[in-house]
Structure formats: structure tokens, C-alpha cells
N, C-alpha and C positions, 0 to 999 in steps of 0.2 A: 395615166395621171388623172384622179378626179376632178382637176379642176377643167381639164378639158372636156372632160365627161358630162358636165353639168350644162345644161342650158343658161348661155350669160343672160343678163339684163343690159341692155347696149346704154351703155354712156352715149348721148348723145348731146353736143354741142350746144345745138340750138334748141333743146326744149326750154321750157319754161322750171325752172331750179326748184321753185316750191314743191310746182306736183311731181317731177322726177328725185324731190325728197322722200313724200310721201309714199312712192311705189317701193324705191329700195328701201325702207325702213319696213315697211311691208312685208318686205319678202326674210329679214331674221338681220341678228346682228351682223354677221357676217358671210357675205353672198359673190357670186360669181358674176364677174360683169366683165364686159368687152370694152375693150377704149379703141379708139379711132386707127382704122388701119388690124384690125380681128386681132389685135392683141387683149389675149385673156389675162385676168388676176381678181384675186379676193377683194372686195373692200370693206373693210366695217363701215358700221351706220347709225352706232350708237355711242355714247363717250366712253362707258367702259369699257367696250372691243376696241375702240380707237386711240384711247392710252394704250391698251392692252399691246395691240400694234404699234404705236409709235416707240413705245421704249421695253419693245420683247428682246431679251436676252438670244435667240435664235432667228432674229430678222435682222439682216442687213441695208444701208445705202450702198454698199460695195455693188459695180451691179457685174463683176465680174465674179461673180452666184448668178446670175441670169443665166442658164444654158443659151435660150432663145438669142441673143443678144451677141455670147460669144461663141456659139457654131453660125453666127449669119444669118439667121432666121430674120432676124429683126435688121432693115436694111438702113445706111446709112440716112438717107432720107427720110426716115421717119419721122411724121410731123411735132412728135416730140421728143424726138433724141438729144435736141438740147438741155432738155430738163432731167433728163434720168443720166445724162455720159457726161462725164468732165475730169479737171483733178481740183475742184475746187471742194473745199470741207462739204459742201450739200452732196458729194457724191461718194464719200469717204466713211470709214468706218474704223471705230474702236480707236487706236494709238494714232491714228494717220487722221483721224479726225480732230480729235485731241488736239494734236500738234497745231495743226491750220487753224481751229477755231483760239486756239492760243494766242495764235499772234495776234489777231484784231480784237480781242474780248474790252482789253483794257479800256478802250473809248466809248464801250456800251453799258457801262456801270454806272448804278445809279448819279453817284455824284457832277460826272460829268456831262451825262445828259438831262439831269436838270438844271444845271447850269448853262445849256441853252436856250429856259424855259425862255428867257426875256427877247432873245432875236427871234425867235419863231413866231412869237406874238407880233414882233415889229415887220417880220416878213407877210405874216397875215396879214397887217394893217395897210402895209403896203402894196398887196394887191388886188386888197377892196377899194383901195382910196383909184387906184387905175382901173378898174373895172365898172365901179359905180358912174353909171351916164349922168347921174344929176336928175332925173324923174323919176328914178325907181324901173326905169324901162327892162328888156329881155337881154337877158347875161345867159350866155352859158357856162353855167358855174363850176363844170368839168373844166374845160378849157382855161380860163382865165384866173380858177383859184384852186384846186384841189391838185392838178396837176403842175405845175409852178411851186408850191407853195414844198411838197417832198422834194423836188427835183433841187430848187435852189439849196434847202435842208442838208443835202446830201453831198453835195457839190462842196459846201463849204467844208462840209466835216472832212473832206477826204483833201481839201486843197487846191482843187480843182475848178476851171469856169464851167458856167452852165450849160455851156455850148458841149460838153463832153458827156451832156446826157440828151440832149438834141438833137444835136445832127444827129445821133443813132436813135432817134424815137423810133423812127417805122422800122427800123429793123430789131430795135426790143423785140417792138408789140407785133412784130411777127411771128419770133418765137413762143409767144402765150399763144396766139389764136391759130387754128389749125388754116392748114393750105390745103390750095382745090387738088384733087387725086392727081397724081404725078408730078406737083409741083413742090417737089421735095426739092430740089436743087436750088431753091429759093432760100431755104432754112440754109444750107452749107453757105451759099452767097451770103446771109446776114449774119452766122457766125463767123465768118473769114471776116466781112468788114470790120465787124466788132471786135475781134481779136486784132485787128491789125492797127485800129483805132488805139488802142490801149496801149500797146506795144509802143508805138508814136508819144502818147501821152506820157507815158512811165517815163521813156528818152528825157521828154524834154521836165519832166522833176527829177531826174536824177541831177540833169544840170542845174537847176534854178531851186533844192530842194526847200521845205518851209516845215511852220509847225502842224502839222496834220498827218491824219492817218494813212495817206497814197507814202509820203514820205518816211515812216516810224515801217511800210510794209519793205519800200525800197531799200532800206537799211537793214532790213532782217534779212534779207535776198543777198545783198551784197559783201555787207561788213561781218555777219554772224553766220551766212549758208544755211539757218532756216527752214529755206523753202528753194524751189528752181525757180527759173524763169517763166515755164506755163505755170505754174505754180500762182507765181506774184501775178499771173494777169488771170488767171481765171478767178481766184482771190476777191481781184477789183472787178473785175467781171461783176461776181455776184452782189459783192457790198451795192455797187452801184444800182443794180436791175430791183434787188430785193429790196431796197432802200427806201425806191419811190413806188413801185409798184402796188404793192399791198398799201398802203396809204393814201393813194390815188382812190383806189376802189373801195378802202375802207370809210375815209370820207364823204366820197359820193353815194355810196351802199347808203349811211347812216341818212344822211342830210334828204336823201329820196323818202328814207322811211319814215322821219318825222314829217314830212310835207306830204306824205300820203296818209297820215293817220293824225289828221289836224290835235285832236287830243292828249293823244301820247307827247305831240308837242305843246300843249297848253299845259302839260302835270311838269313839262321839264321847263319851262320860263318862268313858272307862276311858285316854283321849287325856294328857297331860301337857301338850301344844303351848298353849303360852299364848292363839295365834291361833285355838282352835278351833270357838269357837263364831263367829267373823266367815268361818272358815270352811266352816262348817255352814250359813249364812245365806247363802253364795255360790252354794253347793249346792245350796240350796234357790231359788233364784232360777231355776238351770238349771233343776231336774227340774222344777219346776211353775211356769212363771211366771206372776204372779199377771192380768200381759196378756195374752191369747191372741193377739189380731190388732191390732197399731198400724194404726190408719186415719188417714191416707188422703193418698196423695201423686197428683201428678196429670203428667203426660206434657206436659211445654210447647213438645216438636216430636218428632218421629217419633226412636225409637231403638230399639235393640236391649239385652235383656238375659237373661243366660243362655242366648243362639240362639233371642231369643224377639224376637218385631216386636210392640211395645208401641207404637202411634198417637197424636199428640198429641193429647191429653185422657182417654186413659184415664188411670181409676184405679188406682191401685197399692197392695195392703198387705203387709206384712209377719208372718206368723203364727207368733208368737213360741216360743209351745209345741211348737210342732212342730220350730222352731228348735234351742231350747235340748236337745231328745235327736238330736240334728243325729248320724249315726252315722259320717259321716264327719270327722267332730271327736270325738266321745266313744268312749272304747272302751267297751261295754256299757251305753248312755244312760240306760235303763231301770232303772239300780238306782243306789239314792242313795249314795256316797260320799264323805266330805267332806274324803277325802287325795287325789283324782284331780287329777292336774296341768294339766288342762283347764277346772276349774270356773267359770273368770271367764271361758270363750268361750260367752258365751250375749250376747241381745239385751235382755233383759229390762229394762232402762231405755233402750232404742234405743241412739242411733250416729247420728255424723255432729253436724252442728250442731243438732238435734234433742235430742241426747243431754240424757236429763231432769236439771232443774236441780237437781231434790230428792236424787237418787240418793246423795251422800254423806249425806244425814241420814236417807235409809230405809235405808240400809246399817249406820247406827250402831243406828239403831232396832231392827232385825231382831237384829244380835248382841245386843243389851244383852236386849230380850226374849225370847230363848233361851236363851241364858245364865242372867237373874233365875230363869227361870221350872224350868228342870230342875236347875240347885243347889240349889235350894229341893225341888225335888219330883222327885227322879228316878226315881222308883218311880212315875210320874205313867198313868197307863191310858186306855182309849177303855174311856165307860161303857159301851156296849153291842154287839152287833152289825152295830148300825144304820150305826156310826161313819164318818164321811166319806162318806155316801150325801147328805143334805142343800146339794145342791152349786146354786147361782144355774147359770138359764141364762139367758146373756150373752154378747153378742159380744165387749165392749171388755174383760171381768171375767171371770177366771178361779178359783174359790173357793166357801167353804164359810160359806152360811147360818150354820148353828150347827155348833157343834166339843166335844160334850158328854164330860167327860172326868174318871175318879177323879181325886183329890189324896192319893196313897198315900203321906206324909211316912216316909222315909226314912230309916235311922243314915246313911248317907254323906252325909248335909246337911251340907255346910261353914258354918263360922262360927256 
């Protein structure tokens, strides 16, 4: 197989994302790299290979196209086997995809998700108005608003209290970040919790059911057969994981960039464009997305991409970071601009029949949190020098642990 044949470029967790953008862009559009645990696969590194890949007629999410995976090569403790194995729509393909992404589509259509524009603003307001100490003092603005602010988002869309994205925080965010060598059995212990958790949860909506989408799912499952029972909870599984996560990071990704690049943030306050902070949240999506690498498609017969001989069954990703300063699409990638006429050519919510179903409500999410948060505080600082050093390392998660930051209230505070 060439792809083993090839010397990878190791993914590595903990480097620094920029300059491990620049090496694999370096190295051609589509190249051979190792992911954590000597698992090889192609990734593009450019937007054309990475549409190219994300919506190829010959590349699956099925990962039952993986040889590696079903002859046992790839053990169950894999620190990312959460991410690539499942029966929820993320792991499915063609009719079986279709079908899952069906059922929940209806609640992600424009109309209804801007007709949460007004609570999400009221949610934002309300957890600056608890986090602001009154002197402008040290917030960290991960903790107390970027994260809260999806979580509650998502909670409510599905009907559900916030406690049912809480108490499993740590064991999310263990399945994005890798585990220390042999502590796979760690990843099984927080998807059995999680799964079990939900299973709990579904029970008790099936009893007390309401208007929301855990409910419209439990109804497909029951009254219509649908879908199975893993089915319904992996389903919520993802709504919920996918819901808050990319929007946790996409926020904080963004709000780091303009407080590191004081100017880019003086062209976006000093702006009149009504659209600017949905454009600034675009921008921010480009320069840092809060995905680095979409896993994992799989070769379902021998093809060719970018002059590259990709074998049935390899794997294939897409490295989205690396993407999004794609230099032959951006002119000057590396510096944040939020008037550049390019900024919605990034992959950051995929492409193709992939293309994530949340994206219009992380989209409104990111504006309205942008927005709330430097009207309010535009004089807003990185407390220390430390700022944006605190970074997860993670293949599937691009982002910042803690985002500690003044609250320097302002005369230009509108309203």
C-alpha cells in the first residue's frame, strides 16, 4: 500500500498549529501523516483537496471501509475511536446517513435558528452581567462565558437542563484530547458513562416529553421506528457534544485573535457595517478553526486525488487549519481581517453532505458572542503575558484551556 510506503509527517498534539500548518502545506496538497497511536492516512492541506475530500464520491464515513479497524489492527482503546466509530449520522454514509441527518435537520434551518437570535443575545448578557466584578478586574472568559453561553444554547434546543452537559464535561473533553499511552480504558469508561447518562436522560423525556428536539427524536424512535435505540442516543450523543464544542473554541479561537492583533480589533469596532461582527466570527473561523483535522473518511475502491494514488481502504482527513490560511485562496492568511473577500472560503464546518448541521446556529452563536461581549467591553485586554499560551493538545480540538482576560468598561459602551 503506498500510503504506508511513504514517510508520514506526525500529527502531533502538542505542537504549535500555525507552524505545523506551514510544514504540511509545505509538503503538497495532499500528504501522508501519522495520527497518534502510528495510525497512517492522507490529509489535504489545501481547500481544493479538502472539498475535494470531504464530498468525493469514493470516500466514505462508513469506517466499516477501514480494513485497519475491522481485522483489529486498530484497538478498541484508541485514543480516538470515539471520533471515528459510532451509529450516529457523523459515522454513516450515503442512505444511512441521509436517513439520521433527516430526522434532526428540521430545527437547524434558517428560520428557526434565527429566531433564537433574541435569547442568545439575552443569554450572553446574562453571563457578562455574572462575570463582570465591577472594576474591570481578571475573568476568564473561557470559563465564565464562551463556554456556558453554547452549553446553555444547546440545552435548551434539545429540552434538556444544563446539568446534562456538565456533569459529563470531563468526560466530553476527554474524548477530544488524547490520553497518556495505555490509558485507553479511560476513553471506554467516558463513553459507557456518557452513553449511560443519556439513556437515563431519554427515560426520563420519554416520561415528561415537551417541545424540543430530544423529544421530536424520542418520537421518531418510538412512534414512527425511525431509528433504534443506539441510534436515538448516539444521535444526542452528538447534537449535544457537537453543539457546544466547536463554539466554545470558535469563540475563544476568535476573541484571542482580536486581543492579540490590537488593530484588526480597532478596523472591527471602529467598522459601521452592520454585518460586522458576523463578519468577524467568519474570520475567525478562517484563521483559527476551532477543528484542526476532520477524521476520517475511507477509500471504498482505488482513486486518485490531487496526483496522489489513495488505495481502497485508506484513510483520509482533512486538516482544516491548515486549510483555512490556504495561501492560495487568501491573500496574506496569517493576518486576521474581517473585510477580506475570501473569509467564508475555509472548511471549518466541512463540505459536502457532511457539511455540519449545527453551523447555522454556531454561526449566530459566535456573532451574538462577539458582538455582546466587545460592546460591552471594548477596552477588554489579555490579563497577562501568559495570554493564549494555555492551548489543549488535541487532534479533533483546536483551542484554548483558559482565555484570562481584563474587563476594562469603556465610554464607547453603546446603550
Amino acid at each position: 500500500m503506498e500510503l504506508k510506503r511513504r514517510k508520514p509527517y506526525v500529527l502531533d498534539p502538542q505542537a504549535d498549529p500555525v507552524a505545523q500548518a506551514r510544514e504540511l502545506r509545505a509538503l503538497g496538497p495532499l500528504v501522508a501523516v501519522e495520527l497518534p497511536g502510528g495510525v497512517a492516512a492522507w490529509s489535504a492541506t489545501d481547500l481544493a483537496t479538502a472539498q475535494r475530500v470531504l464530498a468525493h464520491e469514493d470516500l466514505t464515513k462508513d469506517a466499516a471501509h477501514w480494513p485497519d479497524l475491522v481485522e483489529g489492527r486498530i484497538p478498541d482503546d484508541w485514543e480516538l475511536i470515539a471520533v471515528v466509530r459510532g451509529a450516529a449520522m457523523l459515522h454513516q454514509g450515503g442512505d444511512e446517513h441521509r436517513r439520521l441527518r433527516g430526522l434532526a435537520s428540521a430545527a437547524f434551518t434558517r428560520a428557526p435558528i434565527e429566531a433564537m437570535r433574541p435569547r442568545v443575545a439575552e443569554i450572553a448578557r446574562e453571563l457578562l452581567d455574572a462575570a463582570d466584578p465591577g472594576d474591570g478586574g481578571v475573568v476568564d472568559l473561557r470559563e465564565s462565558y464562551a463556554y456556558p453561553l453554547p452549553v446553555r444554547v444547546v440545552c435548551e434546543l434539545l429540552g434538556v437542563p444544563d446539568t446534562a452537559v456538565s456533569e459529563l464535561r470531563e468526560r466530553f473533553e476527554r474524548l477530544v484530547t488524547p490520553s497518556a499511552p495505555g490509558d485507553g480504558g479511560n476513553i471506554q469508561e467516558a463513553v459507557g458513562a456518557i452513553y449511560a447518562s443519556l439513556g437515563a436522560l431519554i427515560q426520563v423525556k420519554r416520561a415528561a416529553p415537551g417541545d424540543d428536539l430530544t423529544t421530536a427524536l424520542i418520537q421518531a424512535r418510538d412512534d414512527e421506528d425511525r431509528l433504534s435505540e443506539q441510534e436515538l442516543v448516539e444521535t444526542l450523543f452528538l447534537i449535544m457534544i457537537a453543539g457546544h464544542e466547536t463554539s466554545i473554541h470558535a469563540i475563544t479561537n476568535t476573541v484571542h485573535a482580536l486581543l492579540d492583533d490590537p488593530a484588526a480589533l480597532e478596523r472591527v469596532l471602529a467598522s459601521d457595517a452592520p454585518g460586522k461582527w458576523a463578519d468577524a466570527a467568519e474570520e475567525g473561523l478562517r484563521f483559527s478553526s476551532p477543528v484542526p483535522h476532520a477524521l476520517m473518511r475511507y477509500a471504498v475502491r482505488d482513486t486518485e486525488i490531487a496526483g496522489v494514488r489513495v488505495a481502497q481502504g485508506d484513510p483520509v482527513i482533512a486538516s482544516l487549519f491548515t486549510v483555512g490560511r490556504d495561501p492560495g485562496r487568501h491573500r496574506d492568511p496569517e493576518r486576521f481581517d474581517h473585510t477580506r473577500s475570501t473569509r467564508r472560503d475555509h472548511a471549518a464546518f466541512g463540505f459536502g453532505a457532511h457539511y455540519c448541521l449545527g453551523a447555522r446556529l454556531a454561526r449566530l452563536e459566535i456573532e451574538v458572542a462577539l458582538g455582546t461581549l466587545f460592546e460591552r467591553f471594548p477596552d477588554l485586554a489579555p490579563a497577562d503575558a501568559s495570554f493564549g499560551s494555555d492551548r489543549y493538545a488535541s487532534i479533533p480540538i483546536q483551542g484554548l484551556r483558559t482565555l484570562p482576560v481584563r474587563l476594562r468598561a469603556s465610554a464607547r459602551v453603546s446603550g
